[in-house]
N, C-alpha and C positions, 0 to 999 in steps of 0.2 A: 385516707384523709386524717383519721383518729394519732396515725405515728406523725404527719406534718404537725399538723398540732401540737403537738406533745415535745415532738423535737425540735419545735421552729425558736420555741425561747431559750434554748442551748446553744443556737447558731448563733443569735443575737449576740448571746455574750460570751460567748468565743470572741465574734468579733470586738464587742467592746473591753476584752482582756488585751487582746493585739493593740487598738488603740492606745488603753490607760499604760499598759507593762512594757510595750516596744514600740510602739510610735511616738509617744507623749511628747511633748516640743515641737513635735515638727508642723508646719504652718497649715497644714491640711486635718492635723489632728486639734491644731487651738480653735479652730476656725468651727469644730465638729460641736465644741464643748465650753465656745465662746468664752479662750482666756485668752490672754494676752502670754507676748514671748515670756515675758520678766516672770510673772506670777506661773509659769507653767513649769521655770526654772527651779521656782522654792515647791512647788506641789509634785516633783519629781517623784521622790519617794513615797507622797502617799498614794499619789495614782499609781503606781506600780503594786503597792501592797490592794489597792480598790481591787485593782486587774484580776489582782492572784484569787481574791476572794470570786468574784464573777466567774472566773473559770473553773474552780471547786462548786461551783452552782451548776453549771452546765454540763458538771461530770455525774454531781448525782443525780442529773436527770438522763444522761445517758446509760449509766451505768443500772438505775433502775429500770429503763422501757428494755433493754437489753436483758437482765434477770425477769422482767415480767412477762417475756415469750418463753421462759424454761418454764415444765410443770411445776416443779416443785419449789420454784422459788419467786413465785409469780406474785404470791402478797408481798414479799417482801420487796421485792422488783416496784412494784404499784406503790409502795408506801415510801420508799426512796425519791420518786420519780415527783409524787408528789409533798414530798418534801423538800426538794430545789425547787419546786415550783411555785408553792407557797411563800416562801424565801425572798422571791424575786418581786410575788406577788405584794407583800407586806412594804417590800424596798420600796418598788413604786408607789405606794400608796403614800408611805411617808417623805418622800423625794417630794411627791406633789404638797401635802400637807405644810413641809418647813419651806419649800418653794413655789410657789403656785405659777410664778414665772417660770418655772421648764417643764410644764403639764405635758407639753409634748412628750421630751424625754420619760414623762411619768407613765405618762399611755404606752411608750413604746416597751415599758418593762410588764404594765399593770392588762392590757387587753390578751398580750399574746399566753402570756402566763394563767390569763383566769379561761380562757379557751383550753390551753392545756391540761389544770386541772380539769374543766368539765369533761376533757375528751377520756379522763382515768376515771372517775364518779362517774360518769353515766354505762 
C-alpha cells in the first residue's frame, strides 16, 4: 500500500504530461481542462512545456522510491521522492489558491501527493 501511494502521483502526471505535451487540442483533452478549440490553439506551446515539467515531477518520484529500496542510496532515494512530491504538493495548493474554481483539479494534485509524502515520513 506505502509504493501505491507513493507512486499513485507519478501515474497522475504521466498522465497529465500525455494530455498537456500530445493530446492538447484534441476535443476530449479541451473538454478535460475546459478550454475551448481557439484558445487551446495559442496555449499550444505552453501546455506542452506544463507537460514536460509534470513529467520531470513524476520521474523524480520514481526514480527516488526506485533508489530508496537500494541500501545505500535509500535517504537519497527518500529525499528525491519526496521532493516531486512536495512539488506537486505546493502546485496544488497554489492552483487552488489563484483559482478556487478548479479545487477539484487542486485535490487531484494536493490529496494524492500529501498521502505520498506521509507514506515516506511515517
Amino acid at each position: 500500500m506505502r509504493q501505491v501511494l507513493i507512486l499513485l502521483p507519478a501515474l497522475i502526471h504521466v498522465y497529465i504530461f500525455v494530455l498537456e505535451s500530445l493530446l492538447w487540442g484534441r476535443s476530449r483533452t479541451n473538454k478535460v481542462f475546459a478550454i475551448s478549440e481557439a484558445d487551446a490553439r495559442v496555449t499550444k506551446p505552453m501546455a506542452f512545456n506544463q507537460g514536460v515539467y509534470n513529467l520531470m515531477l513524476a520521474a523524480a518520484i520514481v526514480v527516488g522510491f526506485l533508489l530508496s529500496l537500494t541500501t545505500d542510496m535509500a535517504a537519497a532515494g527518500k529525499v528525491l521522492a519526496a521532493y516531486g512530491l512536495g512539488s506537486i504538493l505546493v502546485a496544488g495548493v497554489v492552483l487552488l489558491a489563484s483559482s478556487p474554481k478548479l479545487w477539484k483539479s487542486a485535490l487531484v494534485q494536493i490529496v494524492p501527493a500529501t498521502a505520498g509524502l506521509a507514506a515516506i515520513l511515517v
